[in-house]
py3Dmol code that shows the C-alpha trace and the ligand (Angstrom):
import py3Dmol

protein = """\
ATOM      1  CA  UNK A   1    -101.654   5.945  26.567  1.00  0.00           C
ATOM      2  CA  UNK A   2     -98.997   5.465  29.084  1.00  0.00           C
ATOM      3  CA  UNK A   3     -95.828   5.244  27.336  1.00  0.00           C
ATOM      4  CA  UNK A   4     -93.191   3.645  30.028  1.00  0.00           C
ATOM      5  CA  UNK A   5     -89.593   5.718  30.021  1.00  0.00           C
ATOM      6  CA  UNK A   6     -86.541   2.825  29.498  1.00  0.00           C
ATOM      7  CA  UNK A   7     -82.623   3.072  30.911  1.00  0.00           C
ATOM      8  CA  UNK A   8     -80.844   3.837  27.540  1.00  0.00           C
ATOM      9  CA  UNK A   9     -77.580   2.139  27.559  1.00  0.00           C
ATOM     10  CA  UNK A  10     -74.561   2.679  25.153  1.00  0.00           C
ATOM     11  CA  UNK A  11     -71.682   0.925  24.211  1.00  0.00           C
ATOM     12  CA  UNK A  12     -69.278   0.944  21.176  1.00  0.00           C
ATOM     13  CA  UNK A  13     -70.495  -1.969  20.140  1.00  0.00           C
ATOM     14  CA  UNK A  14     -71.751  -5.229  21.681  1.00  0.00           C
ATOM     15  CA  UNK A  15     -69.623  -4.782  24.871  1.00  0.00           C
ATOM     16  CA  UNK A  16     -72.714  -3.155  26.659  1.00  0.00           C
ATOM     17  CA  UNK A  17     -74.829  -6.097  26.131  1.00  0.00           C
ATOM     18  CA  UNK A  18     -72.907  -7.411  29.266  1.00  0.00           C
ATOM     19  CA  UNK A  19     -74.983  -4.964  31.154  1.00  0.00           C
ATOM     20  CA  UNK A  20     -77.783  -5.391  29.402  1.00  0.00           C
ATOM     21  CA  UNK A  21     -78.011  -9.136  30.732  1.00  0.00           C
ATOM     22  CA  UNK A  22     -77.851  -7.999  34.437  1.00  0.00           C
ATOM     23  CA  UNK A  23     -80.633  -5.094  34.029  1.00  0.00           C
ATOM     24  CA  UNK A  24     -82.790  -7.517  31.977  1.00  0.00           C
ATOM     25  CA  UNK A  25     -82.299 -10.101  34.860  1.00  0.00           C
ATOM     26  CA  UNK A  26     -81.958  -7.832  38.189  1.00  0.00           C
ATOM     27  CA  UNK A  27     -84.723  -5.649  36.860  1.00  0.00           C
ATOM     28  CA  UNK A  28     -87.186  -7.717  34.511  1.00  0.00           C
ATOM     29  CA  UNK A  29     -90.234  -4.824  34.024  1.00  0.00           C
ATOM     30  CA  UNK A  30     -87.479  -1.926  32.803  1.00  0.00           C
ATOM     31  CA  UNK A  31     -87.853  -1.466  29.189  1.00  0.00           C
ATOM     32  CA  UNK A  32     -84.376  -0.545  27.392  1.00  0.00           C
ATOM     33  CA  UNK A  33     -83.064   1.089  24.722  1.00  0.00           C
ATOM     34  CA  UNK A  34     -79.740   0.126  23.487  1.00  0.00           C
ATOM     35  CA  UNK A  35     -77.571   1.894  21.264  1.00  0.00           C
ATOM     36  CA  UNK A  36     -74.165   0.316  19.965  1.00  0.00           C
ATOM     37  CA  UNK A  37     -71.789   1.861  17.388  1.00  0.00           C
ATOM     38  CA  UNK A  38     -70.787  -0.759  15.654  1.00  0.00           C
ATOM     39  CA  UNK A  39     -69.727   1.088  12.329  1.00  0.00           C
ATOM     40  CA  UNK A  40     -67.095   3.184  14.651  1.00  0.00           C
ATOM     41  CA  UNK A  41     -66.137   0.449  17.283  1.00  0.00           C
ATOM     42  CA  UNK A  42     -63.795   0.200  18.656  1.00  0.00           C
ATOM     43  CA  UNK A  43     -63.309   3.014  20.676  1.00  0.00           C
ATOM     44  CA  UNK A  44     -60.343   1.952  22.349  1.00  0.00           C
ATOM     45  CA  UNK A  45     -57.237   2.969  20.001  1.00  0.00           C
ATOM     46  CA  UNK A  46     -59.325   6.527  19.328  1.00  0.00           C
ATOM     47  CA  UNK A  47     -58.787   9.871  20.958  1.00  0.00           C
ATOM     48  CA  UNK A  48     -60.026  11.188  24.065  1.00  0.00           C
ATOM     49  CA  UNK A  49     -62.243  14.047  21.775  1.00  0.00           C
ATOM     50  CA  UNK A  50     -63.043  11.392  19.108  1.00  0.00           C
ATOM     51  CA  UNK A  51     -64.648   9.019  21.780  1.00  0.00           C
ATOM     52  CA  UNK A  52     -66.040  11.616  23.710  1.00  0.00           C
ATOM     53  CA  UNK A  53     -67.743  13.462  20.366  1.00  0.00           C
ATOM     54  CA  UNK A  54     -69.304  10.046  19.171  1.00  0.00           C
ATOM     55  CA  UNK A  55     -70.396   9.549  22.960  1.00  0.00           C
ATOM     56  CA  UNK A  56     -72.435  12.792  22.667  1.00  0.00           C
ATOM     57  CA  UNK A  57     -73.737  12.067  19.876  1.00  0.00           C
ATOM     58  CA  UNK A  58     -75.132   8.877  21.061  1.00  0.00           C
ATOM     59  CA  UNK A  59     -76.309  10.423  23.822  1.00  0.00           C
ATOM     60  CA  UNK A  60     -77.968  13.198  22.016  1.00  0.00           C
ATOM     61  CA  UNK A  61     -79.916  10.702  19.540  1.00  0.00           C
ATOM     62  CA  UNK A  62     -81.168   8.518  22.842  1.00  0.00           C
ATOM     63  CA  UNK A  63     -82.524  11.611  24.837  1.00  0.00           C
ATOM     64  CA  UNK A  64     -84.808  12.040  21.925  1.00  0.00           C
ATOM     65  CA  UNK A  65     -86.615   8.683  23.155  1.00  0.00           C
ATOM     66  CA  UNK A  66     -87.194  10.842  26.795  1.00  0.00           C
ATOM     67  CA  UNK A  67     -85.567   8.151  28.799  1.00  0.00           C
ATOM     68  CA  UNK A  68     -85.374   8.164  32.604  1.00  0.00           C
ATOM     69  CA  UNK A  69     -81.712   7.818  32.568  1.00  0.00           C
ATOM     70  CA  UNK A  70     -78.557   7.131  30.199  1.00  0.00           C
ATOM     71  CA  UNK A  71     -75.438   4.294  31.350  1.00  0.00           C
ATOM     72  CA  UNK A  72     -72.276   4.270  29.494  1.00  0.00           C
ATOM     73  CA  UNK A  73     -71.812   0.559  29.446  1.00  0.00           C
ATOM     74  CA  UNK A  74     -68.705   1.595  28.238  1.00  0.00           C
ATOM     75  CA  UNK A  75     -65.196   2.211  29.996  1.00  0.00           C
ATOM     76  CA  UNK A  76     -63.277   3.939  27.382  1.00  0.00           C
ATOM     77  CA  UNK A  77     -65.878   5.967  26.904  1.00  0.00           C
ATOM     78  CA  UNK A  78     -66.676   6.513  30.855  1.00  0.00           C
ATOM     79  CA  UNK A  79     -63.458   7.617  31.144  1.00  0.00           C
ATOM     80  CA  UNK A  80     -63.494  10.066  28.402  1.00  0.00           C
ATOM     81  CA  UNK A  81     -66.997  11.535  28.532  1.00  0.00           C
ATOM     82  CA  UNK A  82     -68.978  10.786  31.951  1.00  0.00           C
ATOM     83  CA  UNK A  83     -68.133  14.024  33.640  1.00  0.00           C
ATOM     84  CA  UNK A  84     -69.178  16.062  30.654  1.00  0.00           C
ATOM     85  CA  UNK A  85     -72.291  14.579  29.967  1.00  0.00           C
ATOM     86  CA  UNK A  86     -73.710  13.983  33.623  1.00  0.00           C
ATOM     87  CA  UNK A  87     -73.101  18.060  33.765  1.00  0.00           C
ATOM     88  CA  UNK A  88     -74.905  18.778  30.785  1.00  0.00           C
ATOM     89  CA  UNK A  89     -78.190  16.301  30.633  1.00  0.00           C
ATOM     90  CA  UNK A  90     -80.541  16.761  33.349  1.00  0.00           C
ATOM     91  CA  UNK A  91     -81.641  12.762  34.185  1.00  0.00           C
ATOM     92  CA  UNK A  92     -78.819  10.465  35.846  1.00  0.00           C
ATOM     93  CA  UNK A  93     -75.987   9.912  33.943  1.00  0.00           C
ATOM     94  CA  UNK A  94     -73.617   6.972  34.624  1.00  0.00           C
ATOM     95  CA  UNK A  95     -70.960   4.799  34.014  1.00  0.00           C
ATOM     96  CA  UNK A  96     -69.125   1.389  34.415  1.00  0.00           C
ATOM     97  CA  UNK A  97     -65.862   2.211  35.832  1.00  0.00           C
ATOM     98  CA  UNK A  98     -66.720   3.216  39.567  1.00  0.00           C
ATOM     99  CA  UNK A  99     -69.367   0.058  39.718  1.00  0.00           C
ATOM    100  CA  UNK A 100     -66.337  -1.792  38.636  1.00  0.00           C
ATOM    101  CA  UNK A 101     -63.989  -0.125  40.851  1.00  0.00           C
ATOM    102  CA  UNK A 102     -66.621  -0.684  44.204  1.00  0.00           C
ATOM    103  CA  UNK A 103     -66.941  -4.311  43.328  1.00  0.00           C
ATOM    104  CA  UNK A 104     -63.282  -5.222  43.011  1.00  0.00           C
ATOM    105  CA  UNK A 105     -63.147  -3.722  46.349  1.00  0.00           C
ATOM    106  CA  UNK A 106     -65.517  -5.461  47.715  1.00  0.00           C
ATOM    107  CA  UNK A 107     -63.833  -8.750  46.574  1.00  0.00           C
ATOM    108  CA  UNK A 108     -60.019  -8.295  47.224  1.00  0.00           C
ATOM    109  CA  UNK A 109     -58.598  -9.811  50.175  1.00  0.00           C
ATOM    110  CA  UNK A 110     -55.154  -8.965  49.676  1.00  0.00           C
ATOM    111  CA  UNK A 111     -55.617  -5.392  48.385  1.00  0.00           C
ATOM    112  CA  UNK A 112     -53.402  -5.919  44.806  1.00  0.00           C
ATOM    113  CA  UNK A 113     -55.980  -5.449  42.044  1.00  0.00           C
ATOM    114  CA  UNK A 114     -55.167  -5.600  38.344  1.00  0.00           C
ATOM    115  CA  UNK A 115     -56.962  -3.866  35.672  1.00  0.00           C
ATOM    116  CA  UNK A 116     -57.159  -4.847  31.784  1.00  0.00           C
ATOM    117  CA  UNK A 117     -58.870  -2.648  29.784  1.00  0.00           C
ATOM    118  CA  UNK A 118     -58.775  -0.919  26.176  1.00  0.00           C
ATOM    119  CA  UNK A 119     -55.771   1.560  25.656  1.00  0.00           C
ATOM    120  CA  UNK A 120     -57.790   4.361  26.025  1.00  0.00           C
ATOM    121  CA  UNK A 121     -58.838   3.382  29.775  1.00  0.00           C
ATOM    122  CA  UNK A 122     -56.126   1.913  30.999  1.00  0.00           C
ATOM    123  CA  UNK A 123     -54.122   5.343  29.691  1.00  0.00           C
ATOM    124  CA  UNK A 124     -56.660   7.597  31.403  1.00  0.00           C
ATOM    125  CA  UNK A 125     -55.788   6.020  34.488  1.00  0.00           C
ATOM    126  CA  UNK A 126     -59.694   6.065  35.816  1.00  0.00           C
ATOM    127  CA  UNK A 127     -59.646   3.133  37.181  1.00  0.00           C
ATOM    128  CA  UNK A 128     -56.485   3.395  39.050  1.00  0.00           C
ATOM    129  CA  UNK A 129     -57.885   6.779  40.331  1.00  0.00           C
ATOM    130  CA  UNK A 130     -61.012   5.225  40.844  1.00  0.00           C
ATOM    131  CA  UNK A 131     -60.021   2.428  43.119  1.00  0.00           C
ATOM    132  CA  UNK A 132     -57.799   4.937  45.451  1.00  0.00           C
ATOM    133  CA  UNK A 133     -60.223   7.104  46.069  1.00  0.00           C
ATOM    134  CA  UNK A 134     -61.904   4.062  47.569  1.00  0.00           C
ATOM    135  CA  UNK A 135     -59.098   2.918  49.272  1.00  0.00           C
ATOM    136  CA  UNK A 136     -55.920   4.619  49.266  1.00  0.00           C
ATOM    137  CA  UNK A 137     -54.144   1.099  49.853  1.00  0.00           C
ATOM    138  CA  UNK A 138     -55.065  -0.847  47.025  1.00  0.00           C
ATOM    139  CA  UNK A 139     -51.696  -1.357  44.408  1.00  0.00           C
ATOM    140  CA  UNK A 140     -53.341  -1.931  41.168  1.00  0.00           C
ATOM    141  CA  UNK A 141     -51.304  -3.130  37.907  1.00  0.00           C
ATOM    142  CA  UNK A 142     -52.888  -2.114  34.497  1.00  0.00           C
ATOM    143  CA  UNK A 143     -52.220  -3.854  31.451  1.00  0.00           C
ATOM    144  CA  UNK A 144     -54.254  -2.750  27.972  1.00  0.00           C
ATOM    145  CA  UNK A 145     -55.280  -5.904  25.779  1.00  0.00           C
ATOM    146  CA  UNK A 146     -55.764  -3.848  22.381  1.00  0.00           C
ATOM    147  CA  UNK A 147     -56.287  -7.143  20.674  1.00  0.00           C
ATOM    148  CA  UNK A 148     -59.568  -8.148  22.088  1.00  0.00           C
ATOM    149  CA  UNK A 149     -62.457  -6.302  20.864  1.00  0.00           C
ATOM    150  CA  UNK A 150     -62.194  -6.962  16.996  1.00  0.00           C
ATOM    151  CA  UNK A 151     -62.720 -11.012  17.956  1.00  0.00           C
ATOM    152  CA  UNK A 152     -65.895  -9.695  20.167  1.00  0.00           C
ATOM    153  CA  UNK A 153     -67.555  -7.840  17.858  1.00  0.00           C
ATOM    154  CA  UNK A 154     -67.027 -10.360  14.649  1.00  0.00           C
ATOM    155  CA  UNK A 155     -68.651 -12.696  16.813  1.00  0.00           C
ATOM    156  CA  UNK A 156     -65.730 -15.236  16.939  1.00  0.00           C
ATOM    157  CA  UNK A 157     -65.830 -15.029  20.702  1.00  0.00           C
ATOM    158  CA  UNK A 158     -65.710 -18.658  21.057  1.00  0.00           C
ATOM    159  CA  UNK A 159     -62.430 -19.725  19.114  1.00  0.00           C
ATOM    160  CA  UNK A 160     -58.927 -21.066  19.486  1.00  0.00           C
ATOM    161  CA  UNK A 161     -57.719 -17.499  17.735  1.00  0.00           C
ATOM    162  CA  UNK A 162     -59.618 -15.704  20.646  1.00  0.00           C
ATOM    163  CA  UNK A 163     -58.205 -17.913  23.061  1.00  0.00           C
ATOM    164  CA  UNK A 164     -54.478 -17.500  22.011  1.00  0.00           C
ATOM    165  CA  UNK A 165     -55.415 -13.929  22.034  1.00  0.00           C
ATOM    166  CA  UNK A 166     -56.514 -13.785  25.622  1.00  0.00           C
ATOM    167  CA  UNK A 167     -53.279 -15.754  26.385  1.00  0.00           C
ATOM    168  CA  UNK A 168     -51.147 -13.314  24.489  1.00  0.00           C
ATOM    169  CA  UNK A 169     -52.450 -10.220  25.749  1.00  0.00           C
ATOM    170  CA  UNK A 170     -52.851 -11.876  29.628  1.00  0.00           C
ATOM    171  CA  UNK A 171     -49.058 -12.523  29.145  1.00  0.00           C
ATOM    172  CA  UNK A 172     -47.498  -9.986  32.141  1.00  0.00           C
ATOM    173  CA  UNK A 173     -50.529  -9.554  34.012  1.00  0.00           C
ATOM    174  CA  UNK A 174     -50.573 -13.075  35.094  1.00  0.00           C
ATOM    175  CA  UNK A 175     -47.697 -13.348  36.747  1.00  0.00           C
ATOM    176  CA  UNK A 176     -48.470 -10.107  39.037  1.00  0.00           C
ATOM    177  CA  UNK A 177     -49.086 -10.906  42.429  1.00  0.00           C
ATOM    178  CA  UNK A 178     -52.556  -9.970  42.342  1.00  0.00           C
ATOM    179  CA  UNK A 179     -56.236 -11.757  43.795  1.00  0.00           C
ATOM    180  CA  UNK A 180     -58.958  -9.507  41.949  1.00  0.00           C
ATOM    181  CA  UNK A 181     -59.111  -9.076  38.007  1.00  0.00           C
ATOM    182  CA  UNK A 182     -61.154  -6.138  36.976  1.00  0.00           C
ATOM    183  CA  UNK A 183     -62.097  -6.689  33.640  1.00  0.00           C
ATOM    184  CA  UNK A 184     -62.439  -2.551  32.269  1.00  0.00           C
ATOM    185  CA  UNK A 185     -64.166  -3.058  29.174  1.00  0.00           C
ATOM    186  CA  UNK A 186     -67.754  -4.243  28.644  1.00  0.00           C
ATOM    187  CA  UNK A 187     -66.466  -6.629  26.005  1.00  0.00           C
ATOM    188  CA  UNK A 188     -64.401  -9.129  27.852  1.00  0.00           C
ATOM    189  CA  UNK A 189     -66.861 -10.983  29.635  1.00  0.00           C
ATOM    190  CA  UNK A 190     -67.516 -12.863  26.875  1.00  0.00           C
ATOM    191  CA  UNK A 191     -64.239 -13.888  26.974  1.00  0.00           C
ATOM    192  CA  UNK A 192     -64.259 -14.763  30.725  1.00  0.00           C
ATOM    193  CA  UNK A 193     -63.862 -18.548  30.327  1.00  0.00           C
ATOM    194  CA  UNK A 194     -60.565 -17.983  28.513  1.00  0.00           C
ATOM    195  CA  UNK A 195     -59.134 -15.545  30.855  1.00  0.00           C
ATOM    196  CA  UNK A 196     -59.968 -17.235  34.082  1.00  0.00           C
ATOM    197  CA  UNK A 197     -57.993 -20.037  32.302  1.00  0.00           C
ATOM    198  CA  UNK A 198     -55.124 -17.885  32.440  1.00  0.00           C
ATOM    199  CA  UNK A 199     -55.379 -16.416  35.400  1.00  0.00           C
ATOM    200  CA  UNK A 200     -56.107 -19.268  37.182  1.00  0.00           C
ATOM    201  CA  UNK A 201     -58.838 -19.727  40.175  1.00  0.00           C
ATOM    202  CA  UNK A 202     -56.828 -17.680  42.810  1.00  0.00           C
ATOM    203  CA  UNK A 203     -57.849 -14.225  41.059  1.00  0.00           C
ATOM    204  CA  UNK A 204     -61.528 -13.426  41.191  1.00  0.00           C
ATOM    205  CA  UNK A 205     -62.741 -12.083  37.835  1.00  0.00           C
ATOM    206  CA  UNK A 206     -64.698  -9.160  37.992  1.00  0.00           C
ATOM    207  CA  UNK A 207     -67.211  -7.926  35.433  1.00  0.00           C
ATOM    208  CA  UNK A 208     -68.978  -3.707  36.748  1.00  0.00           C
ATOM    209  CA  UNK A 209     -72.018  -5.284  34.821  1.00  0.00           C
ATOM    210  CA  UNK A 210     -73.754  -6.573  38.459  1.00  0.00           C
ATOM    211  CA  UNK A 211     -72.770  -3.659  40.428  1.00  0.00           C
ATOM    212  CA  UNK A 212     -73.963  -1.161  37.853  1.00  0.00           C
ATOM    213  CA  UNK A 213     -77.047  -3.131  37.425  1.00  0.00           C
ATOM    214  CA  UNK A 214     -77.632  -2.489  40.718  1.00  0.00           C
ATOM    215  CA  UNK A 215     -76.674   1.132  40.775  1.00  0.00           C
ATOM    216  CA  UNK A 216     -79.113   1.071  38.068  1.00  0.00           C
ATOM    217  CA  UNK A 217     -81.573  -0.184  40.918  1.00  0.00           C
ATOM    218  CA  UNK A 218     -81.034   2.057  43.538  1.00  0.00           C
ATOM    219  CA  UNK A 219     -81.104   5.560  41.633  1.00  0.00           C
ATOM    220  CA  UNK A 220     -84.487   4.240  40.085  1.00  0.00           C
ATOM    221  CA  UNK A 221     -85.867   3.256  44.071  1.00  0.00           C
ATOM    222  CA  UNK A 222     -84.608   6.132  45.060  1.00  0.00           C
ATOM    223  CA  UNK A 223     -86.129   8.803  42.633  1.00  0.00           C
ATOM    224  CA  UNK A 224     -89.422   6.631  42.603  1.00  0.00           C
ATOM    225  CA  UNK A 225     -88.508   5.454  38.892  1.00  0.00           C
ATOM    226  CA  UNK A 226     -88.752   1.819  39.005  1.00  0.00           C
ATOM    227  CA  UNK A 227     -90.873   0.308  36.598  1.00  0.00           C
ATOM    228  CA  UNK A 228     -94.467  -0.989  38.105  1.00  0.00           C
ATOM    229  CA  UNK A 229     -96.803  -3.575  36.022  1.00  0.00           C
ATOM    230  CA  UNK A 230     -97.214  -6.786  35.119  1.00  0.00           C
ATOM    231  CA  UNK A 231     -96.730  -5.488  31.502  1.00  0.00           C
ATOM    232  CA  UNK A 232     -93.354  -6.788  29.711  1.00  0.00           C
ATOM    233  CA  UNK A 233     -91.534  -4.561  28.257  1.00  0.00           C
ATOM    234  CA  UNK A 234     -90.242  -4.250  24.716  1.00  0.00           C
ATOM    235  CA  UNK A 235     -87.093  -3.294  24.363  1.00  0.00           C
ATOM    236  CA  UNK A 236     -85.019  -1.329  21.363  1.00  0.00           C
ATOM    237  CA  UNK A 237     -81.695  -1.931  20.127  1.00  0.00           C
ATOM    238  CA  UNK A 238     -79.945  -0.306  17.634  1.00  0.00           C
ATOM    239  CA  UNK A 239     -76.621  -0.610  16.165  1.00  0.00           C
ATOM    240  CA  UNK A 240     -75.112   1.430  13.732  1.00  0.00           C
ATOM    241  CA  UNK A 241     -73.525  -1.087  11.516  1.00  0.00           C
ATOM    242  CA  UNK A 242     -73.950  -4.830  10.641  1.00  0.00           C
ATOM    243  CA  UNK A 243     -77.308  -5.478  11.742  1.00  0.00           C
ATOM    244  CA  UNK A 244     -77.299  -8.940  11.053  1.00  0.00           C
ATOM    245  CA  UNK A 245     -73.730  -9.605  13.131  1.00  0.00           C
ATOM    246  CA  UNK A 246     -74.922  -7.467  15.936  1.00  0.00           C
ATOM    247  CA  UNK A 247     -78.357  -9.491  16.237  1.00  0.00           C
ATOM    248  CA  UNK A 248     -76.254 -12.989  15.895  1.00  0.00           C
ATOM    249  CA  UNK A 249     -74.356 -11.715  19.081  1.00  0.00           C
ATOM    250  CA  UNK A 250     -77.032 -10.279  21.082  1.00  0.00           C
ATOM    251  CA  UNK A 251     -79.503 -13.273  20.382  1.00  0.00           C
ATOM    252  CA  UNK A 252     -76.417 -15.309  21.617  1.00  0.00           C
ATOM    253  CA  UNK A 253     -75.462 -13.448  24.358  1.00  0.00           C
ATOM    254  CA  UNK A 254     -78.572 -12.335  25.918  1.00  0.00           C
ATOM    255  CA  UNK A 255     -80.194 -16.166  25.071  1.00  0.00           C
ATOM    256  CA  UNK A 256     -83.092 -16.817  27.572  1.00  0.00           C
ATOM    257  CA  UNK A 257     -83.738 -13.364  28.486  1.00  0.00           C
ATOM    258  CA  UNK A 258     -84.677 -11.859  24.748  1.00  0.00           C
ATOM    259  CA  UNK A 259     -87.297 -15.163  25.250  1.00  0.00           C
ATOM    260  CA  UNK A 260     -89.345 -13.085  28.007  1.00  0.00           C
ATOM    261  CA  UNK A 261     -89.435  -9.929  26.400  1.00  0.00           C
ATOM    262  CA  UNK A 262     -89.699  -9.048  23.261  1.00  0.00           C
ATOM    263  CA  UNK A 263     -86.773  -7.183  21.265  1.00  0.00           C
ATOM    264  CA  UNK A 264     -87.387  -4.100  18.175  1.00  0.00           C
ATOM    265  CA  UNK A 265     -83.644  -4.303  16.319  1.00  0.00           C
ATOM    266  CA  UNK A 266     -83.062  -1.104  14.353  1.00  0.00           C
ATOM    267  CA  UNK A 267     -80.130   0.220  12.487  1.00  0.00           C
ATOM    268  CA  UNK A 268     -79.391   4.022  13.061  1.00  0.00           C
ATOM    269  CA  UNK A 269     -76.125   5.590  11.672  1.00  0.00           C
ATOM    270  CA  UNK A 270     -76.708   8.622  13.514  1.00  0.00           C
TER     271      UNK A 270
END
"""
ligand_1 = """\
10
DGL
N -66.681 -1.917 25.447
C -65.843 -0.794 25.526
C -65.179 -0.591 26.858
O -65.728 -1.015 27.842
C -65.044 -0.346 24.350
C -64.345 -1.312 23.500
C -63.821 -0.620 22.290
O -64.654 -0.145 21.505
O -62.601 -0.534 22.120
O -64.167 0.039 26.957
"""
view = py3Dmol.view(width=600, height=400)
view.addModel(protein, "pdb")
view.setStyle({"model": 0}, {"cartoon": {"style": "trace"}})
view.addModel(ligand_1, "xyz")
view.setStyle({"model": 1}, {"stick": {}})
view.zoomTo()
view.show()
């Protein structure tokens, strides 16, 4: 039987189910298998070596399923562990913060970029290194917004608590003089109606979730990967703590798309 070979994507928790929404709607016949930590998220206030060990580890427990290739749908953890794992596992390997990078490029007219992420990415400076490398004449301003995450992953995405949040942690940022927003972690675009309320609509928010979606694209057309059939596929998501919250988020987040393809929830602790 012909067993078809799914993009494994990680996250710390339900942050990578941003990305998950663009594959499943850029590329409807890839089958996925999704992996979020919730027992350890978040990443963000951990070291460098914690995230990076609990990256591999993900990693190793998804190469078992023989995928065609792995995405770190995570920033802190694409600035911590990318380089080592793309050198040490022999399909593609990537991550969120130079798709994020390319399309805040793309969409800047004035060249000043800003950058919120968790404190481990906006300390590694990746995105800031990132960007330049692009363009050496982009000014980007970085601001970590440590407080996000928790209200992500308990779900309470859609509250006045969230929203005071966002305004809290949005609080120097939003008086830089910049026109692009990159928002570095795979969480906050569920929080994107808040924070363009802050910002206000002269700064263009911008989630890596479409560009790496279709990064995602062209290393599958190019290696002659890309999923063929009229088959749907069924995707697998596990999570390595509460099952029930995780499947309340992703049921919410992902909506319309878990309706055309059918969704195996497991819990793995590793
Ligand atoms: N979603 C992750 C990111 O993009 C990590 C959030 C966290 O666990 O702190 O950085």
């Amino acid at each position: 039987m012909f067993v078809q070979q799914a993009i494994a994507i990680l996250d710390s928790g339900v942050g990578g189910l941003t990305v998950v929404k663009e594959v499943m709607r850029q590329l409807p016949r890839e089958k996925i298998i999704y992996f979020g930590d919730t027992a350890r998220a978040p990443y963000g206030p951990r070291s460098t070596e914690e995230v990076k060990l609990f990256t591999e580890q993900i990693v190793d427990y998804l190469i078992q399923f023989n995928p065609k290739m792995i995405v770190i749908a995570c920033n802190t953890a694409t600035a911590a562990a990318l380089e080592d794992i793309a050198a040490k596992v022999p399909i593609p390997v990537i991550g969120v913060i130079h798709p994020g990078a390319r399309a805040a490029i793309t969409a800047t007219k004035t060249g000043r970029i800003g950058v919120i992420g968790t404190v481990g990415t906006i300390k590694s400076g990746a995105y800031t290194a990132a960007l330049q490398q692009l363009s050496p004449f982009v000014q980007v301003v970085s601001q970590a917004c440590p407080a996000l995450v928790p209200y992500v992953e308990q779900g309470l995405f859609r509250t006045t608590e969230s929203e005071n949040a966002v305004a809290e942690s949005l609080n120097g940022i939003k008086y830089e003089p910049i026109d692009t927003l990159i928002l570095g972690c795979t969480h906050y675009p569920f929080l994107i109606e808040p924070i363009g309320k802050v910002m206000g609509p002269g700064v263009k928010l911008i989630s890596s979730a479409d560009e790496t979606a279709r990064e995602i694209s062209t290393i599958l057309y190019d290696k002659g990967k890309l999923a063929s059939g009229d088959d749907s596929p069924i995707h697998q998501f596990f999570c390595s703590g509460d099952a029930e919250m995780f499947q309340r988020i992703a049921r919410d987040w992902l909506g319309e798309q878990l309706q055309r393809a059918p969704v195996v929830w497991q819990i793995s602790t590793l």
